[in-house]
C-alpha positions in Angstrom: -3.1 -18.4 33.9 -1.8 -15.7 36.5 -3.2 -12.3 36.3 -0.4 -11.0 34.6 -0.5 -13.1 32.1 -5.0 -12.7 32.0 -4.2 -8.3 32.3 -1.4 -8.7 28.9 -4.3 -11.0 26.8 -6.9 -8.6 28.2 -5.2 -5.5 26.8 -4.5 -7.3 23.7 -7.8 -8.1 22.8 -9.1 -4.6 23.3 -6.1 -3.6 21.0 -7.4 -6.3 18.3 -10.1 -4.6 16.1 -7.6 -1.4 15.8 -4.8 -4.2 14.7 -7.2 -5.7 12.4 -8.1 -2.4 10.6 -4.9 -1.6 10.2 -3.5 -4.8 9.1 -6.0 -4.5 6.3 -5.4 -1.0 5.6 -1.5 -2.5 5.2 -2.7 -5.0 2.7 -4.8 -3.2 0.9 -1.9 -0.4 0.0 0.6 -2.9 -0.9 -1.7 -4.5 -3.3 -3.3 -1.7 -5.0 -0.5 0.9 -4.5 2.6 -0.7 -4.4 3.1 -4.2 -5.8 0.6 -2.9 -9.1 3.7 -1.5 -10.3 5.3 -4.8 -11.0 2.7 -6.6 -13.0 3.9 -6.1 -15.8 7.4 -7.6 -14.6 5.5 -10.4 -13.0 8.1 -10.6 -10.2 5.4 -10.9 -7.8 4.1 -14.3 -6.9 2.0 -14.6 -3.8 0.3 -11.3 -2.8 -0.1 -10.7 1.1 -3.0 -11.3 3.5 -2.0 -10.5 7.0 -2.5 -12.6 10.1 -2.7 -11.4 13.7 -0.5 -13.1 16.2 -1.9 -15.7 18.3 -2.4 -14.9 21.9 -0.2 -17.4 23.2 2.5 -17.0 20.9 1.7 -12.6 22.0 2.3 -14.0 26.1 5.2 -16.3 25.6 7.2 -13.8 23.5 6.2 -11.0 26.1 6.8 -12.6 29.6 8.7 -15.7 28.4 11.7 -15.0 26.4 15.0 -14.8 27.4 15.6 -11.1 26.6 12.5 -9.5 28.5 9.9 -6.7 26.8 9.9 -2.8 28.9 6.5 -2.2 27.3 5.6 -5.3 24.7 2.5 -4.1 23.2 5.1 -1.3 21.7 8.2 -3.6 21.7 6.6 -6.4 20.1 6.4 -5.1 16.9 5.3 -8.4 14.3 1.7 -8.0 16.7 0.1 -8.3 12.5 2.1 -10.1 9.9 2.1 -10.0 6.2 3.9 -11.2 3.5 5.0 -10.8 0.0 6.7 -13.5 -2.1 8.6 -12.7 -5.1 10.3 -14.8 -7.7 13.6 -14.1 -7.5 16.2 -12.2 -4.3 17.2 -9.5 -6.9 13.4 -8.6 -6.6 13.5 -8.0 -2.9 15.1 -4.9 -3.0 12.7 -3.9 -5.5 9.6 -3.9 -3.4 11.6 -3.1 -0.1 12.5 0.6 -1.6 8.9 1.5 -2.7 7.5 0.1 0.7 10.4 2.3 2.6 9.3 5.3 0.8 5.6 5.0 0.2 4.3 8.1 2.4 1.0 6.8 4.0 3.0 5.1 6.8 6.2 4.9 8.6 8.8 2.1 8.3 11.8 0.5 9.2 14.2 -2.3 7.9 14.2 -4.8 11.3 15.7 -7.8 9.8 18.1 -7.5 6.5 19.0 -10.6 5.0 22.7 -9.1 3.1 23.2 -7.8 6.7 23.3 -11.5 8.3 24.6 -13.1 5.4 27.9 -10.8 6.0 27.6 -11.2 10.2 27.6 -14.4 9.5 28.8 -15.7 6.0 29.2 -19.3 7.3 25.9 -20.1 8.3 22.8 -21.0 6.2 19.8 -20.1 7.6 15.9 -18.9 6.8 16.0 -15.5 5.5 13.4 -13.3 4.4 13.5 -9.0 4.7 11.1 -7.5 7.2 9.8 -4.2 7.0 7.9 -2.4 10.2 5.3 0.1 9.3 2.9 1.7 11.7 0.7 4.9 11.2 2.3 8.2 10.6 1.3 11.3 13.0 -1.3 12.5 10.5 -3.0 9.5 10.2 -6.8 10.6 11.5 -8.2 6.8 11.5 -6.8 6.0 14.6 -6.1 8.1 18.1 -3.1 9.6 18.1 -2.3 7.4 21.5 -3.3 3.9 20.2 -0.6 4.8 16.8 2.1 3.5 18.6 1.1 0.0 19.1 0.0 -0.2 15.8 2.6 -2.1 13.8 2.8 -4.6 10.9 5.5 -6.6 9.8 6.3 -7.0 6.5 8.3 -10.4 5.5 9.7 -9.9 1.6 11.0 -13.3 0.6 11.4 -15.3 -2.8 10.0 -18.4 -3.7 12.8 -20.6 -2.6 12.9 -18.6 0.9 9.3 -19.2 1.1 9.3 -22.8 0.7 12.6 -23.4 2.9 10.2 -21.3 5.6 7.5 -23.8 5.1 9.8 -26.9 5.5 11.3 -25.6 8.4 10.0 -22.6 10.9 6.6 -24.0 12.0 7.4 -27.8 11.7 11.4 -27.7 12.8 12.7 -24.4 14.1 9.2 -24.4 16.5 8.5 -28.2 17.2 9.7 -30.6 18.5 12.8 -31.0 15.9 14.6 -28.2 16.6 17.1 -29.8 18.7 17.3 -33.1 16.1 21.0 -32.3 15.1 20.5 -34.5 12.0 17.6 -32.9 10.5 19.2 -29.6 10.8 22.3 -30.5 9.2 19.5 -31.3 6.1 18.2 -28.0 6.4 21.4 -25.9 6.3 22.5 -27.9 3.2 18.5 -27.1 1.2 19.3 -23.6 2.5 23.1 -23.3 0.8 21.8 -25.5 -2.9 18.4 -22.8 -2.7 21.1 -19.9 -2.4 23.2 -21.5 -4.9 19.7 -21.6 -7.0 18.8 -18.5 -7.0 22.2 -17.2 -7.7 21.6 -18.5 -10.9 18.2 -17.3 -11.0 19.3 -13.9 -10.7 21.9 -14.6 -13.8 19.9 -16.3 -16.2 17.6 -12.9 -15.7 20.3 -10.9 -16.0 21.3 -12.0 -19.3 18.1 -12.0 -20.7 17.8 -8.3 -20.0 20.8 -8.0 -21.7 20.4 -5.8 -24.5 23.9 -6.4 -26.4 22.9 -10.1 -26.2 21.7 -11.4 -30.1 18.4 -12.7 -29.7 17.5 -10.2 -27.0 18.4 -7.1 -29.5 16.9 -9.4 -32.3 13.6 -9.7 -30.3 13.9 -5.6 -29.7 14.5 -4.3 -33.2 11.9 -6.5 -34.6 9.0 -5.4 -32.4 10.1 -1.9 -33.4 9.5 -2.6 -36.7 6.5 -4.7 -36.3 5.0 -1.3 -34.5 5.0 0.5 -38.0 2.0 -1.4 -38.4 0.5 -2.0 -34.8 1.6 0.8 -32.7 0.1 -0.4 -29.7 1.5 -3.6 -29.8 3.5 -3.9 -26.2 6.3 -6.5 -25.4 3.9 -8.0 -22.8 1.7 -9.2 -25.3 4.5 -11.4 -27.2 3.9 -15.2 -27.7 7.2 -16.9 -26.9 6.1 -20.2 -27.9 5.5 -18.9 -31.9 8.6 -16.7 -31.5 11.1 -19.0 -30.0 10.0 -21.6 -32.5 10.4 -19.5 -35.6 13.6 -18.0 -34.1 14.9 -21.5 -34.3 15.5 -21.2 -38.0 17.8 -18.9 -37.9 20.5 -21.2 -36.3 19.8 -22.6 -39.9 19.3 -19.6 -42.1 20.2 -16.3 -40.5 18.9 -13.3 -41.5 20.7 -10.3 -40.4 18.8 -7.4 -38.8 19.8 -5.1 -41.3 18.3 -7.6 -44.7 15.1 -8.0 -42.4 14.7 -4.1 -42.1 15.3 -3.5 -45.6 13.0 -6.1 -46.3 10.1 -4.8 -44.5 10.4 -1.2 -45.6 10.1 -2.7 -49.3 7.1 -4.8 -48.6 5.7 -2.3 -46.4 2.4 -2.6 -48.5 2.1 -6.1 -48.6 2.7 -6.5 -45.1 0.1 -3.8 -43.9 -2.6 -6.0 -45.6 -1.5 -9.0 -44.1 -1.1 -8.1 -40.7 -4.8 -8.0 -39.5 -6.4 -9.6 -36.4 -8.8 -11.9 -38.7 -6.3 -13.6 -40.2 -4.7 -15.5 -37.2 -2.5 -14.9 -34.1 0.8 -15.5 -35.7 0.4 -12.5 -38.1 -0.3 -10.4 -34.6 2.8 -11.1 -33.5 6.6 -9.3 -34.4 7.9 -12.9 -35.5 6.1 -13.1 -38.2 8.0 -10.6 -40.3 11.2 -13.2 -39.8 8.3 -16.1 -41.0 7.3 -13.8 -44.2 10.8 -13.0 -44.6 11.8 -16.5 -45.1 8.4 -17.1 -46.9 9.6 -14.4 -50.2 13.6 -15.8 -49.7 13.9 -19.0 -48.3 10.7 -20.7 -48.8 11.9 -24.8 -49.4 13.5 -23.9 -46.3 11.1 -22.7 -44.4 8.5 -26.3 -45.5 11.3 -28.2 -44.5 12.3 -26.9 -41.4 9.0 -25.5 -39.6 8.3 -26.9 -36.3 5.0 -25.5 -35.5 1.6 -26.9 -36.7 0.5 -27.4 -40.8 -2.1 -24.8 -40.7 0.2 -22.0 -39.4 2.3 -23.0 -42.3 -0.4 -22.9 -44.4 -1.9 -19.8 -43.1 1.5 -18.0 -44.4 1.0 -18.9 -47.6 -2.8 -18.1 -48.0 -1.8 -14.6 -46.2 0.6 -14.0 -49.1 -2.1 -15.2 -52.0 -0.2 -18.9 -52.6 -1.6 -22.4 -53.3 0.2 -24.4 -49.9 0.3 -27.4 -52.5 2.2 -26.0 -55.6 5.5 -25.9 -53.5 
């Protein structure tokens, strides 16, 4: 080692502990402040934990690459890395505006992934967004001329990015493949089918969040009116395994919105001493109105066609005061 290279590693190191406090302080926002927000959304699927470079790859990328650093412990700016995996791309731009506004530090977009897909729209690549945030001039924890070499990237990718990334950027695009012509090719064609992927990704969500759609207004109205008699009850806490089997019925029977409103407001009593927590999850959940609905109209149906367990079944009919074995 030459003493330019022993005076770079040198300085790093001294700069370490501050890099490490911040680093944390970086995580420690995104997790409490930030990404919180989506919880309920559940678009976020690994939360970050940030990693300081390593002191060789610091050196090479400072004296060895092709387009040299003026000052690289300012230049350099992905000293601490973090990184925040989302489900789908759609979500990306989610987290990337409240990370670009949130006011305890100052950032920066430094790699877009829409920007190189239009540079270069024939060419399938790793992708993820990075974000660069370093202290703002206020900040007090750190000396106002350390502040500057202070700076965390922030790598926003989804799950399929984030698997193509561990296929490929340690083991291919940095070993000793990355000249291997063949397994490239491979790559590039993973990268274009996990595009094509999570294109659809994006449009099976879409429609599901589509409020014209039938089951999706179906699903709304109904928790509405199950909240005349649990008004804390929260979409979160639906069981889509009870719903989605008792929606199934009405591909056999349908029950339009407007019978199965009438019908509650005219039951309204018998319903309210039904629906208690002792007597079973399904009775906590919106579906069951449909189940109790088809339980007063359609009940041969309903014994002949229900796909869940006997004792849920049953548990209808002792809810509503009936002998399960005299139908």
């Amino acid at each position: 080692m030459n003493k330019q290279e022993e005076a770079i590693l040198n300085d790093f190191n001294n700069l370490l502990p501050s890099l490490k406090v911040w680093g944390n302080f970086v995580d420690n926002c995104l997790t409490t402040e930030i990404l919180s927000q989506f919880s309920k959304e559940n678009i976020v699927k690994i939360l970050p934990s940030n990693r300081i470079k390593d002191e060789k790859s610091f050196l090479f990328k400072a004296l060895y690459r092709k387009k040299p650093y003026k000052n690289p412990f300012i230049d350099i700016e992905d000293k601490i890395g973090t990184r925040i995996v989302v489900l789908k791309s759609s979500d990306i731009e989610k987290v990337a505006d409240e990370i670009l506004k949130f006011p305890k530090w100052k950032s920066k977009i430094t790699k877009n992934i829409q920007q190189e897909i239009e540079d270069k729209p024939n060419i399938f690549d790793y992708q993820s967004l990075h974000i660069v945030v370093e202290p703002t001039e206020d900040d007090l924890t750190f000396n106002k001329d350390i502040r500057p070499f202070l700076t965390c990237e922030i790598q926003i990718r989804t799950l399929l990015q984030h698997a193509f990334a561990e296929v490929s950027h340690d083991s291919t695009y940095k070993g000793p493949y990355k000249n291997d012509k063949g397994i490239l090719r491979h790559l590039a064609k993973s990268m274009a089918l996990m595009e094509a992927t999570d294109d659809y990704f994006c449009n099976i969500f879409a429609l599901m969040s589509d409020e014209k759609r039938y089951y999706s207004n179906y699903m709304k109205e109904m928790i509405e009116l199950y909240k005349s008699f649990n008004k804390d009850f929260d979409k979160q806490d639906l069981n889509f395994s009870l719903t989605d089997s008792i929606f199934e019925l009405l591909e056999i029977q349908n029950v339009e919105l407007s019978d199965l409103t009438f019908y509650v407001e005219k039951h309204k009593a018998k319903l309210e001493k039904i629906i208690k927590p002792q007597l079973g999850l399904l009775m906590q959940q919106p579906i069951f109105l449909l189940a109790n609905y088809y339980f007063d109209n359609h009940r041969t149906m309903l014994k002949e066609n229900w796909t869940l367990s006997e004792d849920a079944l049953k548990s209808i009919y002792t809810a509503n005061n009936t002998s399960y074995n005299s139908y």
